[in-house]
C-alpha positions in Angstrom: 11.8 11.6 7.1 14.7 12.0 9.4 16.5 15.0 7.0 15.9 18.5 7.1 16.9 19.3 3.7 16.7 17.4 0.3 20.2 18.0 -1.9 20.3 15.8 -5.4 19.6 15.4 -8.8 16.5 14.9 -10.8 15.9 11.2 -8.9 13.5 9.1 -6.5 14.7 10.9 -3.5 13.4 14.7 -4.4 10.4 12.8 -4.9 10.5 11.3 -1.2 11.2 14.5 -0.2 8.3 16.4 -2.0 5.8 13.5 -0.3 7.6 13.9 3.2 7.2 18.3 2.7 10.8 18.3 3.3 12.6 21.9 1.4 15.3 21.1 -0.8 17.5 21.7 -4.1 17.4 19.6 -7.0 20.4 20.0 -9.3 18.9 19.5 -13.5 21.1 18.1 -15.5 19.4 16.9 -18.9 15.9 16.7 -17.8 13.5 20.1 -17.5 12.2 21.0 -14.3 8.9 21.1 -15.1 8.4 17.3 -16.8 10.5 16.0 -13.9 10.4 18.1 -10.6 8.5 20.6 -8.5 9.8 24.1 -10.0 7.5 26.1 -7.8 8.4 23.8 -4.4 12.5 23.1 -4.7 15.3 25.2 -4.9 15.7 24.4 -8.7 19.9 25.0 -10.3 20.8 24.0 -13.8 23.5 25.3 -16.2 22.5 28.6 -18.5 23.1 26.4 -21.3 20.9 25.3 -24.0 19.8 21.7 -24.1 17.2 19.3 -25.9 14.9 16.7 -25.3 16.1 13.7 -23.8 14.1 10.8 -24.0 15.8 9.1 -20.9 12.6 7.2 -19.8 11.0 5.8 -23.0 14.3 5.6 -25.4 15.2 1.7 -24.5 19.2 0.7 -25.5 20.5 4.1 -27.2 19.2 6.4 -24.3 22.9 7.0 -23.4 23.3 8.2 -26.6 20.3 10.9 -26.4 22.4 12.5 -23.3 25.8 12.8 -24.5 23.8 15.7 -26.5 23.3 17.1 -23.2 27.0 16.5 -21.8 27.4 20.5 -21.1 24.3 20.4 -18.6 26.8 19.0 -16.1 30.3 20.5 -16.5 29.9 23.3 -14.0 32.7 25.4 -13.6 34.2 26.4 -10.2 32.6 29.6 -10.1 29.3 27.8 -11.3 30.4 24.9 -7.8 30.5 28.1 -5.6 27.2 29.5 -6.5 25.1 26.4 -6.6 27.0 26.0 -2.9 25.8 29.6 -1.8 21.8 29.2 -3.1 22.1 26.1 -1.1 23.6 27.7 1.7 20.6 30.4 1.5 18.0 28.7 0.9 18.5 25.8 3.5 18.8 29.3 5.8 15.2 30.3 4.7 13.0 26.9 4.8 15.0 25.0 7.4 14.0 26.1 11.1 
């Protein structure tokens, strides 16, 4: 409860943040923002890249395998690292007072 601002991946933590009303950005990777986060709530940045189903939850022993289809989720570029950096920058200047 002591943050401002929630920064992080799909995880436990934008869901302590959601409960505590605490603004944030959640950073997608495999998983689709709206079977694993609050799309109309956080500040939501994932890769303009195509990506399928991962079954990370249910898939048992071979769910590493499921997301090494997804590997391009996460290779941002530097430009890509600058502009997640600068909706951050924005948005922690709209919702943080």
């Amino acid at each position: 409860d002591a943050a401002d601002y929630f920064i992080g991946c799909d995880s436990v933590g934008q869901h302590m943040a959601r409960a505590l009303n605490k603004p944030g950005t959640v950073i997608l990777g495999s998983t689709f923002a709206i079977n694993t986060t609050y799309p109309n709530y956080f500040n939501i940045i994932e890769r303009d890249t195509p990506k399928v189903y991962s079954p990370i939850r249910i898939s048992g022993l071979e769910g590493h395998l499921a997301d090494r289809i997804n590997e391009s989720t996460v290779e941002f570029t530097d430009e890509e690292i600058n502009k997640m950096y600068e909706s951050i920058v924005k948005d922690i200047e709209k919702k943080v007072k």
